[in-house]
C-alpha positions as CSV (number, residue, x, y, z in Angstrom):
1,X,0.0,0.0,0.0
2,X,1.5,3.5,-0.5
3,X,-1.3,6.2,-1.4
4,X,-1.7,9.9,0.1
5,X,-3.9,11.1,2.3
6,X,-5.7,13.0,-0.8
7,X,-5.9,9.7,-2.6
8,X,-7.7,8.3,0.3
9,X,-10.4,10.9,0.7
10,X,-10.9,10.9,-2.9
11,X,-11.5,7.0,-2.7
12,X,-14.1,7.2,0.4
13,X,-15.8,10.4,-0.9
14,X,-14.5,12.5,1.9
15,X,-13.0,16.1,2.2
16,X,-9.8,16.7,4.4
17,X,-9.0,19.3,6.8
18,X,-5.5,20.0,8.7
19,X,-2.4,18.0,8.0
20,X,-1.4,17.3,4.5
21,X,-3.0,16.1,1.9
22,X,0.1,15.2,0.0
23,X,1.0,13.2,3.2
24,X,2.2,9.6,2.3
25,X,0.0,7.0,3.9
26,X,1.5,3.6,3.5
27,X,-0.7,1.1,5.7
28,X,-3.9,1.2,8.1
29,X,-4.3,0.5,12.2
30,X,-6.6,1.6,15.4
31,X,-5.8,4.9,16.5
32,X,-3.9,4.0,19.5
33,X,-1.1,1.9,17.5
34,X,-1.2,4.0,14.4
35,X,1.7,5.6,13.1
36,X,2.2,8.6,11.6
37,X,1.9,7.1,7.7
38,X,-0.8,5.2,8.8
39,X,-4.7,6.2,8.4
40,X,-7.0,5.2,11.6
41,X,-10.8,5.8,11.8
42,X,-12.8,7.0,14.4
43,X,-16.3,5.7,14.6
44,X,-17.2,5.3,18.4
45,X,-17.0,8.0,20.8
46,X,-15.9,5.4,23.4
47,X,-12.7,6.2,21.6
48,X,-12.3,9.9,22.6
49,X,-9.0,9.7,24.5
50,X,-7.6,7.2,22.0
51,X,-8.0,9.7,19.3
52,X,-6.7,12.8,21.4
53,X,-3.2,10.7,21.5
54,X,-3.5,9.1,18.2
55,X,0.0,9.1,16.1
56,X,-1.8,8.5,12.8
57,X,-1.1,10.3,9.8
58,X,-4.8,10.8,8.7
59,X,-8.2,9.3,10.9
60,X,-11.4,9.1,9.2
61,X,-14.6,10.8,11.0
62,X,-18.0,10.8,10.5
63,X,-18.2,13.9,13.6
64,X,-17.5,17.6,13.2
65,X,-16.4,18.2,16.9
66,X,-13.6,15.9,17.4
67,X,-9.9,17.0,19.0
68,X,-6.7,15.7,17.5
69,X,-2.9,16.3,18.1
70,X,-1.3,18.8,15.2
71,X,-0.6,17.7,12.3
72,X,-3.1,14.7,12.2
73,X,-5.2,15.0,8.9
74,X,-9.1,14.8,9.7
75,X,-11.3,13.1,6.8
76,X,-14.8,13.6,7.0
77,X,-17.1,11.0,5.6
78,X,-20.8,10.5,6.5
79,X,-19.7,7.0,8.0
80,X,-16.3,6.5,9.1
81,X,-16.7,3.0,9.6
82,X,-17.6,2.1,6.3
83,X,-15.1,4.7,5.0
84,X,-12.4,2.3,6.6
85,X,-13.8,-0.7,5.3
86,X,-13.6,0.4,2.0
87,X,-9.9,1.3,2.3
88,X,-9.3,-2.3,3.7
89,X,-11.3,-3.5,0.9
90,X,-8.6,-2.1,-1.2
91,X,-5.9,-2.2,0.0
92,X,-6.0,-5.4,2.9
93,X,-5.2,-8.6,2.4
94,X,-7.3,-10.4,-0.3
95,X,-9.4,-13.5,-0.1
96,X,-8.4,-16.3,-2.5
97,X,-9.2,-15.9,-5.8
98,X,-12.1,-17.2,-7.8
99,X,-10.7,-20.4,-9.6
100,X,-13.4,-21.6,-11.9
101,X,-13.2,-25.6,-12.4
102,X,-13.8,-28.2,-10.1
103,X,-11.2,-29.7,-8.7
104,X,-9.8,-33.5,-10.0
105,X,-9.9,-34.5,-6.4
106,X,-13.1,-33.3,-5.6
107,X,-15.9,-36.1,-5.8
108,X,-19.0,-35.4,-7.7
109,X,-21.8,-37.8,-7.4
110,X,-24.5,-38.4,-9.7
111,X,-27.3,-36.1,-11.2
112,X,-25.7,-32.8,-9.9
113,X,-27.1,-29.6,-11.2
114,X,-23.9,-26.7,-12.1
115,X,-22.3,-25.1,-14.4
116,X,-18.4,-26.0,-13.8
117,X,-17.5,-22.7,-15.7
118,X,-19.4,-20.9,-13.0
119,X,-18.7,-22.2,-9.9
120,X,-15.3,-23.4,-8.1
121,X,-14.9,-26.4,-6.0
122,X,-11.8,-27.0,-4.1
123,X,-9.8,-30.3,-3.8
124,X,-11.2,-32.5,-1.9
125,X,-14.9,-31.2,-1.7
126,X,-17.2,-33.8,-2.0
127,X,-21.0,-33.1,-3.9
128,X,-23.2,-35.8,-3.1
129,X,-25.6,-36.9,-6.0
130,X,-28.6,-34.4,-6.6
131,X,-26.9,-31.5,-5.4
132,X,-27.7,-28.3,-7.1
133,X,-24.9,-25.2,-6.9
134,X,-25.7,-21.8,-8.5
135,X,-23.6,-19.9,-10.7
136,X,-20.7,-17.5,-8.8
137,X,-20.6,-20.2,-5.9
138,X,-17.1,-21.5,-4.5
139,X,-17.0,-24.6,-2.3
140,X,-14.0,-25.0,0.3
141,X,-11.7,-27.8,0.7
142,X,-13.2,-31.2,2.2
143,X,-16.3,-29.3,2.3
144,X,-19.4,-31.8,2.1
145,X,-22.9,-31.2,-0.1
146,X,-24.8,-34.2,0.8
147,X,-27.6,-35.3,-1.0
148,X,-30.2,-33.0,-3.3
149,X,-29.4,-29.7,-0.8
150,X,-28.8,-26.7,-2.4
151,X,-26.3,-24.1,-3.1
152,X,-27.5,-20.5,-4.3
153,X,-25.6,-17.9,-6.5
154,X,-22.5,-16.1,-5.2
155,X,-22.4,-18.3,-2.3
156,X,-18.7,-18.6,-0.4
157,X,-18.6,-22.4,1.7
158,X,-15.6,-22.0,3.7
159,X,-13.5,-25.0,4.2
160,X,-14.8,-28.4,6.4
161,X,-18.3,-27.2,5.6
162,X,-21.2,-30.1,5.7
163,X,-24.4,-29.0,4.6
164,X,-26.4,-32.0,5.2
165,X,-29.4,-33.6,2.9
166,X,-32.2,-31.6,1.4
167,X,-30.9,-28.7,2.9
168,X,-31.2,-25.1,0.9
169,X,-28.8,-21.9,1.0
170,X,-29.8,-19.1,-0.6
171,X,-28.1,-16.1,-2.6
172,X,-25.0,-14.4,-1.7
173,X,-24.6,-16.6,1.6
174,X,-21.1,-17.2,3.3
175,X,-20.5,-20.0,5.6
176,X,-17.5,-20.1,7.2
177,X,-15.1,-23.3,8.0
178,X,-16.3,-25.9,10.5
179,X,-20.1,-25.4,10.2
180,X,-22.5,-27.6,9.9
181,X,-26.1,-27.0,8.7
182,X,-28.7,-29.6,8.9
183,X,-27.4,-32.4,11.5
184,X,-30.4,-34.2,13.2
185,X,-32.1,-32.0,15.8
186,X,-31.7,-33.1,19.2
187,X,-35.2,-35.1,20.1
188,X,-35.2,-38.3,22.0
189,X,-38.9,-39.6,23.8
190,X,-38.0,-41.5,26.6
191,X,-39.9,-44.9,26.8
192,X,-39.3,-48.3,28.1
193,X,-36.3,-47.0,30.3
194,X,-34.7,-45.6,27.8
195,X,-33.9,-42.4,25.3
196,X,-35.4,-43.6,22.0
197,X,-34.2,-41.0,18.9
198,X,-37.6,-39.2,17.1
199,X,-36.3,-38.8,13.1
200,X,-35.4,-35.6,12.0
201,X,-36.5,-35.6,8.6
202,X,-36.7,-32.2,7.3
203,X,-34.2,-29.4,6.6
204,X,-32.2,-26.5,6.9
205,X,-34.0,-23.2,4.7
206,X,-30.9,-20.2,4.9
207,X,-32.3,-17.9,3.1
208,X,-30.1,-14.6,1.0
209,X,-27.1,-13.0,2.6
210,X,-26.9,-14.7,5.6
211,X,-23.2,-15.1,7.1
212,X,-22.9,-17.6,9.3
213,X,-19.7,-18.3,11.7
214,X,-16.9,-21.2,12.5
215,X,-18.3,-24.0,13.9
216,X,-21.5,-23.0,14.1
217,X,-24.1,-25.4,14.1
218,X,-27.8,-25.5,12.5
219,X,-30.1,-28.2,13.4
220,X,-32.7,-29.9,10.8
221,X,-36.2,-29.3,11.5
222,X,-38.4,-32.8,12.8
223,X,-40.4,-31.7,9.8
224,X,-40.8,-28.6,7.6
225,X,-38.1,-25.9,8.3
226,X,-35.4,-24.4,10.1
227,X,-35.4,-21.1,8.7
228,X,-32.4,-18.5,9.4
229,X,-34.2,-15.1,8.0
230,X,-32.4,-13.3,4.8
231,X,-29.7,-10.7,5.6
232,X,-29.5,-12.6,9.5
233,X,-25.7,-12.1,10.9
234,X,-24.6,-15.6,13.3
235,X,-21.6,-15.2,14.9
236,X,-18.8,-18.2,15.5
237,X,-19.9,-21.1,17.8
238,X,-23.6,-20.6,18.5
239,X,-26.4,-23.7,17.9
240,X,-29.9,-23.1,16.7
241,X,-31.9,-25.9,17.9
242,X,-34.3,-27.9,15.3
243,X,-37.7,-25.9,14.3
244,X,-36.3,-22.8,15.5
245,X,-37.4,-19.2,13.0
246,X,-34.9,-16.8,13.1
247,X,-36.2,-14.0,11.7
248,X,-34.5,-11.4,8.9
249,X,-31.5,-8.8,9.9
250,X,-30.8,-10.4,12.6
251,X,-27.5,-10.4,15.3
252,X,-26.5,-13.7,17.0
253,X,-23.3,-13.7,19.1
254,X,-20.8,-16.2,19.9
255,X,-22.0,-19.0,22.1
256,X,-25.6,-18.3,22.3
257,X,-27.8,-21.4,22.1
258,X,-31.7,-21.3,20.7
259,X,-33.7,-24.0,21.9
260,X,-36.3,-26.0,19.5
261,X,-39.2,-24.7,17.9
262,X,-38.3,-21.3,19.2
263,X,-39.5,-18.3,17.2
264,X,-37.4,-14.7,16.9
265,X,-38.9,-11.7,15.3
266,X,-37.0,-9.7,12.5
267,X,-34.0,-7.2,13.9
268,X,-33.4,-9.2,16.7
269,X,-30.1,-9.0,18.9
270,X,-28.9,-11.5,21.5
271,X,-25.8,-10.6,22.4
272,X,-22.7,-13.2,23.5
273,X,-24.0,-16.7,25.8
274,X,-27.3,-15.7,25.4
275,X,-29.4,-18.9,26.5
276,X,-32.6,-19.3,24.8
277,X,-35.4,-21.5,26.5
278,X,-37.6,-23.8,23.5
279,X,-40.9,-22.7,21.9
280,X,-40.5,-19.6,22.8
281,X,-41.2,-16.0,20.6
282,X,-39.2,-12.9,20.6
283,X,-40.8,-9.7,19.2
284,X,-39.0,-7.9,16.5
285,X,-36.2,-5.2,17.6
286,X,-35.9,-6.2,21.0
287,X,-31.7,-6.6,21.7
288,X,-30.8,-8.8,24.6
289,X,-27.6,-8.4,26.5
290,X,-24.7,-10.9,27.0
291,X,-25.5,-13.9,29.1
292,X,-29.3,-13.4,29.2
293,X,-31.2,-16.2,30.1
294,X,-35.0,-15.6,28.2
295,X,-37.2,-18.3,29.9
296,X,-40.0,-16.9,28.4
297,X,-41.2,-14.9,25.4
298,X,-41.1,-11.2,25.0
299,X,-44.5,-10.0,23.1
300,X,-43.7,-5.9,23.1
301,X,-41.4,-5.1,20.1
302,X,-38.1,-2.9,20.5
303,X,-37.2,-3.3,24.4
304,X,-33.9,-4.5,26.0
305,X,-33.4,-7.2,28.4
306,X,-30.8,-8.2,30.4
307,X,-29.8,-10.5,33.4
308,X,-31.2,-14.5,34.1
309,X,-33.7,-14.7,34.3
310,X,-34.0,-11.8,31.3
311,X,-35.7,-8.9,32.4
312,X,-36.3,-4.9,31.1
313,X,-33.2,-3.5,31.4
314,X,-34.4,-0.6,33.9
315,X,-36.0,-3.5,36.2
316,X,-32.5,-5.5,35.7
317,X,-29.9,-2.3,36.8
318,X,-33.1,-2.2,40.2
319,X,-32.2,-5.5,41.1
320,X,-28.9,-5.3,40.6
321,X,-28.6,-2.2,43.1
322,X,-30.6,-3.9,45.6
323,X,-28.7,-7.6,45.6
324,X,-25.3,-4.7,46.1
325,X,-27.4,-3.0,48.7
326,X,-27.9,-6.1,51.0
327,X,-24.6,-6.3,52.4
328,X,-25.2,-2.7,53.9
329,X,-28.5,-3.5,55.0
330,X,-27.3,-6.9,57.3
331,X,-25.1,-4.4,58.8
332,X,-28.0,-2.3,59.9
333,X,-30.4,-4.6,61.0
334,X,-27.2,-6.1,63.4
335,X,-26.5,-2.5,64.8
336,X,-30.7,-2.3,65.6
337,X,-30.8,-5.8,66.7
338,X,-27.5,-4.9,69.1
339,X,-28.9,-1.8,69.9
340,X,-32.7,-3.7,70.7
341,X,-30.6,-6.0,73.2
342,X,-28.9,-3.1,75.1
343,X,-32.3,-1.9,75.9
């Protein structure tokens, strides 16, 4: 990378102000590692102090007020943080390219559905018989199609991917390594002393640009649908229980676990090990924060809840100040109950 600081606003569509535009920018960093031909970004005011210290040569800002050491070059843009990304996007590290073919030591069973001049399939991938794979769509190393599911257009399967049997992915989805969508739901009845499996026999729906993260995993519906809502965001290592509706635009963070049959509205948020109870609903917009426990469904759209078991987050911070507030109060009720005796 070696650019100027002119070049840079002219590729994010921004207009610069102090330092100098002819100032040679030669990599990208956070403001508080930043050098001085580096360009930084600042795009959360919990940044504040790391930006009045920043060493950067240039730091893109979406805010008028801001305060930087002299000589720091200010870019405005009306979002900094896609401003940045756009930079990376130019500039960072590239993803592999598109090799179009599929490999000679990929396996291809019978009756698939692609174009082998539109997609990619990387050695060692293996495409069970029936599978279908849109145009634009790359499949990763040792990754697994099994039987008849289906891949969309534009789709990136990371590496060690298994999309299990009759399962469909949509447009412009990326999976990344180690997931697995469609394994059996976990349903066992118990009879005659014993655990006795219930089939799982229908499927995974992902529906258009949906990323989902490592080792994440999606369980098949008993019948009918999983269905993880276009646009929805999952994080690395969460499960999503057989049955369950995740709605559209959603946010799921690492380690959070949906129960079956459980349904969440569109918008949704549950932040990291958030534990969801089954056959439950959660009403569009509502965010929940890290480690809730939601025991039951939430019917009013848009509120936040924290704590186990997840409550408002007003009633939660109440609760909290009164579980810190019993150690004082012991204290008093032994000084009255002293005091009571030396009467």
């Amino acid at each position: 990378m070696k650019t100027t600081i002119g070049e840079i606003a002219e590729l994010v569509g921004g207009t610069v102000s102090g330092g100098d535009s002819d100032g040679e920018i030669r990599g990208f960093a956070s403001l508080e590692v930043a050098q001085q031909d580096q360009v930084s970004f600042f795009g959360n005011e919990k940044y504040a102090a790391q930006l009045g210290e920043t060493a950067a040569g240039a730091v893109l800002t979406g805010t008028t007020e801001v305060k930087v050491p002299d000589g720091v070059a200010l870019i405005h843009v009306e979002n900094a943080i896609m401003a940045f990304d756009a930079i990376i996007r130019k500039y960072g590290v590239k993803p592999p390219a598109f090799t179009v073919g599929v490999s000679e030591s990929a396996f291809v069973g019978a009756d698939c559905t692609f174009d082998p001049d539109k997609i990619s399939v990387s050695p060692n991938a293996t495409l069970m018989d029936g599978v279908m794979i849109g145009k634009g769509s790359r499949i990763g190393a040792n990754s697994v199609i099994s039987n008849n599911a289906t891949i969309g257009e534009n789709c990136e399967i990371g590496p060690n991917v298994t999309v299990r049997e009759g399962c469909i992915i949509g447009d412009n989805v990326i999976i990344h390594p180690g997931v697995v969508v469609g394994a059996d739901g976990f349903g066992f009845e118990f009879a005659g002393g014993k655990h006795v499996k219930i089939e799982q026999l229908g499927i995974v729906r992902v529906e258009n640009d949906v990323e989902i993260g490592a080792n994440t995993s999606i369980d098949r519906a008993r019948f009918g649908e999983t269905v993880i809502g276009e646009g929805t965001k999952i994080d690395n290592l969460v499960q999503i229980g057989h049955n369950c509706v995740i709605g559209k635009h959603c946010i799921i963070v690492a380690q959070t676990g949906i129960s079956g049959s459980t349904r969440i509205g569109n918008y949704v948020t549950l932040a990291a090990q958030c534990g969801v109870a089954g056959h439950l609903s959660l009403a569009d917009q509502t965010t929940f924060g890290g480690r809730s426990g939601i025991i039951s469904s939430v019917n009013e759209p848009g509120g936040t809840y924290f704590g186990y078991p997840a409550r408002p987050l007003k009633e939660d911070r109440r609760q909290s100040m009164r579980i810190k507030q019993l150690g004082n109060l012991m204290s008093r009720v032994k000084a009255l109950e002293a005091k009571l005796k030396d009467d």
